[in-house]
TISE-820331 format. One line per field, with one value per residue (C-alpha): x, y, z; residue in three letters; residue number from 1. Coordinates in steps of 0.2 Angstrom, whole numbers. Layout:
// residues N
xx = [X; ...]
yy = [Y; ...]
zz = [Z; ...]
aa = [ala; ...]
i = [NUM; ...]
***
This chain:
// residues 563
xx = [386; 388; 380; 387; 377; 379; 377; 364; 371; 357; 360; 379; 370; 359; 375; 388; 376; 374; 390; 397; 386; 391; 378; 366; 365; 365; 349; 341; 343; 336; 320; 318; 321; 307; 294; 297; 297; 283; 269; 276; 269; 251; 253; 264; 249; 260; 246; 231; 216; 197; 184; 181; 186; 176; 164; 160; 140; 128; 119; 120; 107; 105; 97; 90; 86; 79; 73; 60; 46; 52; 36; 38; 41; 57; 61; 57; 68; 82; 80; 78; 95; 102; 94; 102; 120; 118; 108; 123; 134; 134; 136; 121; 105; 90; 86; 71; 67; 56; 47; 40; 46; 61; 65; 62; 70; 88; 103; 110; 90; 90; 97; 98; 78; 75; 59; 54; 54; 40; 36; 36; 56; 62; 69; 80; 86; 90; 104; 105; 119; 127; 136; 152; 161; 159; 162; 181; 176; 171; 154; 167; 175; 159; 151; 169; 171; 152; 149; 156; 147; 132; 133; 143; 128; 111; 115; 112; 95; 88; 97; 100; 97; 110; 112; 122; 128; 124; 133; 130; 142; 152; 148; 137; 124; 128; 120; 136; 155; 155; 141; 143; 128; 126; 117; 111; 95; 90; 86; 87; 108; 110; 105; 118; 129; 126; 128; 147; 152; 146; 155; 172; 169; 165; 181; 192; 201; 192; 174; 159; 140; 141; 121; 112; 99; 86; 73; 75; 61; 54; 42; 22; 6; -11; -29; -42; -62; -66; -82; -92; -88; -92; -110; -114; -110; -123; -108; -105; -87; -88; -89; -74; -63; -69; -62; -47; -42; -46; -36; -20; -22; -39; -54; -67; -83; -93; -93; -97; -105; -96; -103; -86; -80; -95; -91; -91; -76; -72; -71; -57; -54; -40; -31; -20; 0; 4; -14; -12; 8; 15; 32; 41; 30; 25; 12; 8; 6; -4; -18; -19; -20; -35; -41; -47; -56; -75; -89; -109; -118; -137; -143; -133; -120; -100; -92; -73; -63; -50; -66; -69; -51; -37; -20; -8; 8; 22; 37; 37; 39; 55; 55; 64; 76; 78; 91; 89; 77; 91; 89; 101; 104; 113; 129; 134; 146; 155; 172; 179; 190; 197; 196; 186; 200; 211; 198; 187; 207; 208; 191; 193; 207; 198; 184; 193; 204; 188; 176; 190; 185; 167; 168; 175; 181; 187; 189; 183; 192; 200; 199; 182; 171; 167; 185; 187; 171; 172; 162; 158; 151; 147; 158; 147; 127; 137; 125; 133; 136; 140; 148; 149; 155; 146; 143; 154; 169; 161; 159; 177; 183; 170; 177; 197; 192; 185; 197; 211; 202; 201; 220; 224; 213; 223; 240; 236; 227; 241; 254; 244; 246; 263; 269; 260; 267; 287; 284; 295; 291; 306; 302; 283; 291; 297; 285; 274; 285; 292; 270; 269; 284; 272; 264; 279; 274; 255; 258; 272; 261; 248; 262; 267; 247; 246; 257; 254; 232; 224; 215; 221; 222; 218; 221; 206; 195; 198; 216; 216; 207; 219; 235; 224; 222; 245; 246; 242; 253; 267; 265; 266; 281; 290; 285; 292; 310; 311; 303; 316; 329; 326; 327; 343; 351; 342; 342; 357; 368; 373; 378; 365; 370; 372; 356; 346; 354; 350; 332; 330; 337; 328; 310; 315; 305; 288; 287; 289; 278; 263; 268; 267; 249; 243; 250; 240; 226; 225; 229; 211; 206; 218; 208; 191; 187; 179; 191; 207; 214; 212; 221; 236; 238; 240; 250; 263; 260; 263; 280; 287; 282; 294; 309; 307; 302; 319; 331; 326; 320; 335; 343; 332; 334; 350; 351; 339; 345; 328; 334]
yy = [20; 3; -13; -25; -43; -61; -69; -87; -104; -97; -81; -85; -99; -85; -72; -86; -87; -70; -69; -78; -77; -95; -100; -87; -93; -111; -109; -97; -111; -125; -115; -112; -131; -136; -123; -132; -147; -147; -137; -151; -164; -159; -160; -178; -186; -188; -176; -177; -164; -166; -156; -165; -182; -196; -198; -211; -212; -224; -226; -226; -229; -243; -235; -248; -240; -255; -249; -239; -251; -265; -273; -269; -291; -288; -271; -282; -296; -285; -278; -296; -300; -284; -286; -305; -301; -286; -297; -305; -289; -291; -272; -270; -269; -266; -263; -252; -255; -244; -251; -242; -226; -217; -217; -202; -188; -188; -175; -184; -187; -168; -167; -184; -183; -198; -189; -189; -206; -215; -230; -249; -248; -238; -244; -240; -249; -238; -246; -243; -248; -249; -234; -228; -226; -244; -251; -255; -254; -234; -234; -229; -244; -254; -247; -249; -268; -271; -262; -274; -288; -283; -276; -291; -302; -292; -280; -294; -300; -287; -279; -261; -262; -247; -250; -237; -234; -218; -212; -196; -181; -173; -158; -147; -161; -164; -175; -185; -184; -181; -177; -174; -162; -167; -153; -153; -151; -167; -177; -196; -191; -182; -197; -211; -197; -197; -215; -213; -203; -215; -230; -218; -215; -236; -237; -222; -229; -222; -220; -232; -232; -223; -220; -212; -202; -205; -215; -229; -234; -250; -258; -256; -262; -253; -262; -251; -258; -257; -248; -254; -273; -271; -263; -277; -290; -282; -276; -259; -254; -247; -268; -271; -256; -264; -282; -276; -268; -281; -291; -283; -272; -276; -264; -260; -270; -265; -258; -265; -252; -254; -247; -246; -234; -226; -228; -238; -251; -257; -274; -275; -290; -296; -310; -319; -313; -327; -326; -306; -308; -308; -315; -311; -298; -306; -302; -322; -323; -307; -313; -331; -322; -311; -326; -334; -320; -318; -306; -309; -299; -293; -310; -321; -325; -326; -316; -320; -303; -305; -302; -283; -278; -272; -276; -262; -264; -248; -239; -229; -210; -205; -191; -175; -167; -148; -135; -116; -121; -133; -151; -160; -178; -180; -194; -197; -205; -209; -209; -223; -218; -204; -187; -181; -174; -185; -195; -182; -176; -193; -194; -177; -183; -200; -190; -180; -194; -207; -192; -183; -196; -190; -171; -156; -156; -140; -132; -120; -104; -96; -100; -99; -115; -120; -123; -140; -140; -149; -141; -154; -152; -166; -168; -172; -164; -149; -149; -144; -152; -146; -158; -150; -156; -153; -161; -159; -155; -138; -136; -141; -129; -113; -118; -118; -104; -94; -97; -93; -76; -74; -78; -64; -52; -55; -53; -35; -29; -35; -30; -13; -10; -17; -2; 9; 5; 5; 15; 1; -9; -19; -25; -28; -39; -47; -51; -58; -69; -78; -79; -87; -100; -108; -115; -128; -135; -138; -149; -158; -161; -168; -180; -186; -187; -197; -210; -212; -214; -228; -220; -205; -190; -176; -158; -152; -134; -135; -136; -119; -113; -117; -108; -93; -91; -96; -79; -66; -79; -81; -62; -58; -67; -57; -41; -45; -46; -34; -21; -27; -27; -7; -2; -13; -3; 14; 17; 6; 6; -10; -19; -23; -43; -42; -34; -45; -60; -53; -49; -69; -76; -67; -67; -84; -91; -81; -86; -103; -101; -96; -109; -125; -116; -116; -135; -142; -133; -139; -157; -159; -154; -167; -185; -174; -182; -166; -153; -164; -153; -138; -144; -154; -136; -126; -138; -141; -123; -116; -128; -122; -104; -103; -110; -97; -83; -87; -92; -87; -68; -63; -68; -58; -43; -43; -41; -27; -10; -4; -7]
zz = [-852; -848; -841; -831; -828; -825; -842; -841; -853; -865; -867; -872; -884; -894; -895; -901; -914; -917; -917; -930; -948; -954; -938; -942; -961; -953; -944; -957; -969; -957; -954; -972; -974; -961; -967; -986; -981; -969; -982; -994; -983; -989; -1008; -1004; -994; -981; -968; -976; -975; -973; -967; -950; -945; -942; -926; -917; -911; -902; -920; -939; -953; -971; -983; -995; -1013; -1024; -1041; -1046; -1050; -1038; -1026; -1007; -1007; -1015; -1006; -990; -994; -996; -979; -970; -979; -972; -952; -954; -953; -942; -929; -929; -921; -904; -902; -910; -896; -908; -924; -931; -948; -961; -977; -990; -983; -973; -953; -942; -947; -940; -942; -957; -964; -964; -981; -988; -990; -978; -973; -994; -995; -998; -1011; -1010; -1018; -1002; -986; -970; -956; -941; -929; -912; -904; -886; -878; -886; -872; -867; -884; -891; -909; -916; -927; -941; -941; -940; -954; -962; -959; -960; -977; -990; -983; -982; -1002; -1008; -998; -1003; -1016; -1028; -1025; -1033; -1049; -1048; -1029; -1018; -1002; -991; -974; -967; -951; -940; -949; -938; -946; -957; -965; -984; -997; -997; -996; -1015; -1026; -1044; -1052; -1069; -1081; -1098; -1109; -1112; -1096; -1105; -1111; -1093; -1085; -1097; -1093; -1076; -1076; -1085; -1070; -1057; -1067; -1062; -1045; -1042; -1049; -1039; -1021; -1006; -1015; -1009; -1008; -1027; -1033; -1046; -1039; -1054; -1059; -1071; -1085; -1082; -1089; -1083; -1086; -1086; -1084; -1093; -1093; -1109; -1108; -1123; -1117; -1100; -1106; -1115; -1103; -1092; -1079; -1074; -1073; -1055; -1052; -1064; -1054; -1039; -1042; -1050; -1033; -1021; -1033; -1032; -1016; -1005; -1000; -986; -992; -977; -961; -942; -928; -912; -896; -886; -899; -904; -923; -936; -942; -962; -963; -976; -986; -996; -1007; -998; -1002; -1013; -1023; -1026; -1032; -1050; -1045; -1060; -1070; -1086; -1097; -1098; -1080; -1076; -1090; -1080; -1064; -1074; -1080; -1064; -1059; -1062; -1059; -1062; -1072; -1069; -1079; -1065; -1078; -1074; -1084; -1087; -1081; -1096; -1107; -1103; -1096; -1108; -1104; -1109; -1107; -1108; -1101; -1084; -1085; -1073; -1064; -1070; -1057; -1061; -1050; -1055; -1068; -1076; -1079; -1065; -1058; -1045; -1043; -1026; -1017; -999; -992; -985; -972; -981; -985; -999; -1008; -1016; -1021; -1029; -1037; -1045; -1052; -1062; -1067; -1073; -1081; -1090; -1100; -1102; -1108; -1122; -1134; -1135; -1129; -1129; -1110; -1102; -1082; -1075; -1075; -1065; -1043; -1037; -1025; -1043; -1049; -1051; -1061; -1079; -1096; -1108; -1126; -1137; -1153; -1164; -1159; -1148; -1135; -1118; -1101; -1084; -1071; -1055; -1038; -1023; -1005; -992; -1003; -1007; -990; -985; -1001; -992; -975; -980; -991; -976; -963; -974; -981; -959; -959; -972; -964; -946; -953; -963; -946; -936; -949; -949; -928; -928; -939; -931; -915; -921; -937; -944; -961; -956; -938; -942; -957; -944; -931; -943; -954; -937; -934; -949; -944; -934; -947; -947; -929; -934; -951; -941; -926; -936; -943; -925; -920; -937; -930; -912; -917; -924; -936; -947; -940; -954; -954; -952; -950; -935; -937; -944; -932; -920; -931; -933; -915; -912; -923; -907; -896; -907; -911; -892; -890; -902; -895; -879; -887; -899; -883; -869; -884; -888; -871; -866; -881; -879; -863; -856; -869; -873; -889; -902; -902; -884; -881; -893; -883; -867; -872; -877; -862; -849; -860; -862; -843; -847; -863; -859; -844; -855; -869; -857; -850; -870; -868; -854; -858; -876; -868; -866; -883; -892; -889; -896; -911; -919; -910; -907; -924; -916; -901; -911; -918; -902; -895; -909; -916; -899; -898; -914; -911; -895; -905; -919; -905; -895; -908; -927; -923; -912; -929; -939; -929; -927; -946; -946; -943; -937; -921]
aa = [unk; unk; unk; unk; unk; unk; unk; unk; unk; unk; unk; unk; unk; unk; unk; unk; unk; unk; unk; unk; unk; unk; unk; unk; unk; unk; unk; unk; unk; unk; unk; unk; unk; unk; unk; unk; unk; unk; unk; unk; unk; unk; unk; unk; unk; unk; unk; unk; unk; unk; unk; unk; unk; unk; unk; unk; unk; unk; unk; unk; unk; unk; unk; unk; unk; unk; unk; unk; unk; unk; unk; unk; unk; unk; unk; unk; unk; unk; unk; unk; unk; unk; unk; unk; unk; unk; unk; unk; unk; unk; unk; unk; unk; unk; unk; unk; unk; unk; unk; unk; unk; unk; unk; unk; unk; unk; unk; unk; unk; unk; unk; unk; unk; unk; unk; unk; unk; unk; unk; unk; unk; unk; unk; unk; unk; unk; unk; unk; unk; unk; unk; unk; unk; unk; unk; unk; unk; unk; unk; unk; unk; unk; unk; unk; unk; unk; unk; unk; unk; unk; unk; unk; unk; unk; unk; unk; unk; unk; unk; unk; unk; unk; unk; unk; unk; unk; unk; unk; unk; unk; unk; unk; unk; unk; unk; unk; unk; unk; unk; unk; unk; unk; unk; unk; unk; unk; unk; unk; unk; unk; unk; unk; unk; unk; unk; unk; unk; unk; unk; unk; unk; unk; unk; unk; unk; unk; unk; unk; unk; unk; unk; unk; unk; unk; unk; unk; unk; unk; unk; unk; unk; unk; unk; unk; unk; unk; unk; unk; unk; unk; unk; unk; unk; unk; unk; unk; unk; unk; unk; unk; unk; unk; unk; unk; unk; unk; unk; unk; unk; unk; unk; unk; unk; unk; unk; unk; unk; unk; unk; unk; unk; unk; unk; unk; unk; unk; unk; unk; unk; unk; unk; unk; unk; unk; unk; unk; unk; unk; unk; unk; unk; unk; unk; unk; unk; unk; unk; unk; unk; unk; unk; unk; unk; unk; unk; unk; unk; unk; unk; unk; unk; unk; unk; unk; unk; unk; unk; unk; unk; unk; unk; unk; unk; unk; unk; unk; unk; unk; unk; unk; unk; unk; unk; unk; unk; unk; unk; unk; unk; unk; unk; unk; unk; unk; unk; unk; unk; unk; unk; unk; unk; unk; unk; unk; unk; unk; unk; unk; unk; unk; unk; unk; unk; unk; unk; unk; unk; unk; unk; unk; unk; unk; unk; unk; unk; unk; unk; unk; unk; unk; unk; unk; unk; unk; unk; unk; unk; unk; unk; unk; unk; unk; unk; unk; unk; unk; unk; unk; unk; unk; unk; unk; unk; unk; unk; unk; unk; unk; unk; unk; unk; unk; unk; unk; unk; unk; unk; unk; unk; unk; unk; unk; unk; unk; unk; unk; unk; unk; unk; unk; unk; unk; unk; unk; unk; unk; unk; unk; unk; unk; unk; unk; unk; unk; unk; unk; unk; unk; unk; unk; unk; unk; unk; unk; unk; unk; unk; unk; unk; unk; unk; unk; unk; unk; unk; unk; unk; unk; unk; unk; unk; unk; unk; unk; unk; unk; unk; unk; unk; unk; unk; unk; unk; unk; unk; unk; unk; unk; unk; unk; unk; unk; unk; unk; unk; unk; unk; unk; unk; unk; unk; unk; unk; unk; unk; unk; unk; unk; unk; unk; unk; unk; unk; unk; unk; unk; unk; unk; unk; unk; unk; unk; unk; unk; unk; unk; unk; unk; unk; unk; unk; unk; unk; unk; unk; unk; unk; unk; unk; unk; unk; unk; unk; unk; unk; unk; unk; unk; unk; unk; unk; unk; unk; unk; unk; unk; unk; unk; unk; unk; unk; unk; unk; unk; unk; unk; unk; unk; unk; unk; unk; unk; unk]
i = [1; 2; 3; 4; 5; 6; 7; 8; 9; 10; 11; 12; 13; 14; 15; 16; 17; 18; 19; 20; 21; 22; 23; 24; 25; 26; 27; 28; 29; 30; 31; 32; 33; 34; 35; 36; 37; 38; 39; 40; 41; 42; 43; 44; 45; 46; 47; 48; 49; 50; 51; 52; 53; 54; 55; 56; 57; 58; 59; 60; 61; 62; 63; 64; 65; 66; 67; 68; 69; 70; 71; 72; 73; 74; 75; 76; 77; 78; 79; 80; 81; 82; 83; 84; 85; 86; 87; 88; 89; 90; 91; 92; 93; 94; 95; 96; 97; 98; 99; 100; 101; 102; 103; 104; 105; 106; 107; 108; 109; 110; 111; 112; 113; 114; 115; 116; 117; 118; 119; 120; 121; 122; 123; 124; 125; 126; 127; 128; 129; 130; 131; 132; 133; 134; 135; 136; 137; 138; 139; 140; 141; 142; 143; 144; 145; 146; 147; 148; 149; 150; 151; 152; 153; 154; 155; 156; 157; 158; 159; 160; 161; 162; 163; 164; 165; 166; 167; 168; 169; 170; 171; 172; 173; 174; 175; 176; 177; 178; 179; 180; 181; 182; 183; 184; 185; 186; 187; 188; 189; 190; 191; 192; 193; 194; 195; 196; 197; 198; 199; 200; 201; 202; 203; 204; 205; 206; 207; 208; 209; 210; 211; 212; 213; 214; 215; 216; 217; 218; 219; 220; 221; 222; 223; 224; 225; 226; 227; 228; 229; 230; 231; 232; 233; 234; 235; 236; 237; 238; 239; 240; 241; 242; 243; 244; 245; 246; 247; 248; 249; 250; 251; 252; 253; 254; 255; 256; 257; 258; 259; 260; 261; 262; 263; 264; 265; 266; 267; 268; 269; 270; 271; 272; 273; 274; 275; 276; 277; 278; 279; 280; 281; 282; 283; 284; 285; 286; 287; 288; 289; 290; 291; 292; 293; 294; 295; 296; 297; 298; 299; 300; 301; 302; 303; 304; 305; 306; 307; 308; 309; 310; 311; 312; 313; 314; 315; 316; 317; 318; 319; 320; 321; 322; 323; 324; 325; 326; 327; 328; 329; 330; 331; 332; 333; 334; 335; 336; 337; 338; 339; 340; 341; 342; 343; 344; 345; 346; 347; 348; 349; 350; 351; 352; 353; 354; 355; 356; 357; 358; 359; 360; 361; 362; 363; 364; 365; 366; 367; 368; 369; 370; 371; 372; 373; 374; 375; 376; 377; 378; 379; 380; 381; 382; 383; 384; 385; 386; 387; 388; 389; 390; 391; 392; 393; 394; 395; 396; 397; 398; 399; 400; 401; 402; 403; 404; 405; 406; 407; 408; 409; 410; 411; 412; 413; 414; 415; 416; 417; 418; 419; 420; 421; 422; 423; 424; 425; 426; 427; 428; 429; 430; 431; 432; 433; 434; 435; 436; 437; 438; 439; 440; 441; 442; 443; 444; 445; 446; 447; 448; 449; 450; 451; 452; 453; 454; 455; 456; 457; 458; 459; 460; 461; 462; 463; 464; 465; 466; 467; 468; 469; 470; 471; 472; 473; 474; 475; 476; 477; 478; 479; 480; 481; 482; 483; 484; 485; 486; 487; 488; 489; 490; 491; 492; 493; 494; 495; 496; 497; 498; 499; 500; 501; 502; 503; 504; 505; 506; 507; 508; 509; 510; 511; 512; 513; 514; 515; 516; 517; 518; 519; 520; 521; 522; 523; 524; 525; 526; 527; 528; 529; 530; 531; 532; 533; 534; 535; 536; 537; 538; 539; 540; 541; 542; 543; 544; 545; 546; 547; 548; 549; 550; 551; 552; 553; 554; 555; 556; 557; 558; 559; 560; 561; 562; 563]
***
């Protein structure tokens, strides 16, 4: 039986090549070349991957951490330094600012422990800003261009002082981009430690706002009565607490009755700023300050506070962090305009080489969300360290790890169906390995969006997403060959290479029908600064997954003979 039809430009195109092997081996070969040479563009930096990229918002926050034992005047002079050059920012409406404790709780303040914060050495400076839609410059870039300044200005005039610029994730809230948990026994060594690894990060490209979330030891001093001496001046030492603290902080001495509020109101009296301050914390000067400070005795004597006050002076007691009942400080850092990925890659790398001079250093085994971890153990004492990375790289390692265990799951189940279906190994082989292909138009995609953008545009979760979903499309298509195909040659009689060409050239319209609907409807998705991977992917995916549909599976069926 035979069949006699007009043959289309394109049909004749697909069966020239099917035709003659030298073209077949040709376009194999360049298929192959473009699936290498795309997945090769992730490891060469040339697309980059992130979790999510960078969002602009009508507001971001300063956290000013000064340290631990630092007076609110310093914490506050910080601060003014800080609302100095933002008042500058014409972008910038208002600003709301916090001493002694953190700002309303926000969706980044979730898990930074804004909402913790309290204590003269802590700040935050929320910024409001004006509408994003009606501003050229992102938030991203401002906290970019606005960051070093604003260190390089006011970091310095306090020692030890972290300042950090904390923007809205576009994601799931983490501590920081890169956090680095430091374990071990002793919580002094896993502190100098910790230290050693946050020296690494200030010096790895792409890493900012590095912090040591610990308390440091600074020096203190204690005023204790001495009893016997406050006895025998004929004072009590309720009358020496008393003038201790209105010296240094103020106190209700009495109270005045209102009728308006039906209560009564403390009269609170205090030194004046500049009489209750010990600028630079010396022993010398708090004993003149105590000095000119008197109180009278029952005999209506003035006795001289120094004579029944003991200074002790001594060392503060930091705070010990523990997670699952194991000492822990916490090193954290944020990207600058990057992914998290290269930069945390270049760290290990860093780590390992500075810290095989004093440890043992070993990795993790094995690939788990723990596998870039580092073991360390002390050559000399043998006591054992753990650095672990945490932050939004875990995350971004849970995420990829998910989606690609989704993407494994999809192509056993459609593997599965599709040999049900043709009782074929061979053909199923087929239909997902040209699935697959479209892998090719995604990473490429993301290269073209990379160029034509401003900022960099990162493969992202969403990214994946979107190849996931070009597996049932780019599955579809081939079904509608290999279908139309069988029943040319089964029921009509014609040709294997014939048939196959046929197949593509007529499938060819409603396949690329649907393809430019996936387009323009992914059009939308493409600007989205959250979802703009997802619709790169479709739209490149969905490009590449009608080339391979129309040219590479008539090629790879026509070598089968499971049709």
């Amino acid at each position: 039986m035979s069949h006699k039809h007009k043959s289309s430009r394109f049909e004749n195109f697909v069966f020239d090549i099917l035709d003659k092997p030298a073209k077949s081996l040709l376009v194999i070969l360049l298929i192959l070349a473009s699936l290498a040479g795309s997945i090769m563009m992730l490891p060469t930096k040339i697309v980059l991957a992130k979790m999510l990229p960078g969002k602009s918002t009508n507001t971001f926050t300063v956290y000013i951490d000064a340290p631990k034992g630092s007076s609110v005047y310093q914490t506050k002079n910080v601060t003014q330094c800080v609302a100095n050059i933002l008042n500058k920012e014409k972008e910038i409406t208002d600003l709301e600012l916090f001493l002694g404790q953190g700002s309303p709780l926000d969706y980044a303040g979730l898990v930074k422990g804004s909402g913790m914060k309290k204590g003269e050495e802590f700040a935050e400076i929320v910024v409001n800003l004006t509408d994003k839609h009606t501003r050229d410059e992102k938030s991203f870039n401002m906290v970019q261009r606005l960051r070093p300044v604003i260190q390089n200005s006011c970091e310095g005039l306090v020692d030890g002082t972290s300042i950090k610029m904390i923007e809205m994730p576009a994601g799931p809230p983490t501590l920081a981009s890169v956090v680095v948990e430091v374990y071990g026994k002793n919580n002094q060594k896993v502190i100098s430690l910790a230290k050693e690894v946050a020296d690494t990060l200030n010096h790895t490209k792409g890493l900012v706002d590095v912090d040591v979330m610990a308390d440091e030891v600074y020096k203190k001093y204690t005023l204790n009565p001495i009893s016997d001496k406050v006895t025998k001046s004929g004072l009590s030492v309720k009358q020496v607490n008393e003038i201790l603290y209105l010296a240094f902080e103020g106190m209700g001495v009495a109270v005045k009755n209102t009728i308006e509020l039906n209560d009564q109101i403390s009269i609170f009296v205090s030194l004046s700023d500049k009489s209750k301050t010990v600028k630079d914390g010396a022993l010398k000067t708090l004993k003149n300050k105590l000095s000119q400070l008197s109180l009278m005795n029952k005999k209506g004597m003035m006795v001289p506070l120094t004579e029944v006050v003991e200074i002790k002076e001594g060392k503060s007691n930091p705070m010990i962090y523990q997670k699952d009942l194991k000492t822990m400080v916490n090193v954290v850092a944020e990207t600058d305009m990057v992914s998290q990925v290269y930069p945390l890659l270049e760290a290990r790398d860093m780590m390992i080489e500075k810290f095989s001079d004093k440890y043992e250093v070993t990795k993790e085994p094995g690939i788990s969300t723990y596998m870039f971890d580092l073991h360390l153990k002390d050559k000399q004492t043998g006591e054992k360290y753990l650095l672990r990375w945490d932050g939004e790289m875990k995350v971004t390692l849970d995420t990829f790890r998910d989606l690609g265990a989704a993407f494994i799951a999809a192509l056993v189940l459609i593997f599965l169906l599709l040999v049900i279906y043709y009782k074929s190994f061979a053909l199923s082989g087929i239909v997902l390995g040209g699935s697959f292909l479209s892998i090719i138009g995604v990473i490429v995609g993301h290269y073209i969006a990379d160029l034509v953008t401003t900022e960099t545009f990162f493969l992202t979760a969403t990214s994946l997403i979107g190849f996931i979903a070009l597996m049932g499309i780019s599955s579809r298509n081939s079904l509608l060959l290999i279908d139309f195909a069988k029943s040319l040659i089964n029921d009509k009689g014609i040709e294997k290479r014939r048939a196959i060409a046929i197949a593509s050239a007529t499938r060819a319209k409603p396949i690329m029908l649907t393809a430019i609907a996936i387009i323009l409807g992914s059009a939308l998705l493409a600007s989205d600064p959250v979802f703009g991977g997802l619709g790169v992917a479709l739209i490149s995916g969905t490009v590449a997954a009608v080339i391979v549909s129309l040219i590479f599976i008539p090629i790879l069926l026509n070598k089968t003979k499971a049709i």
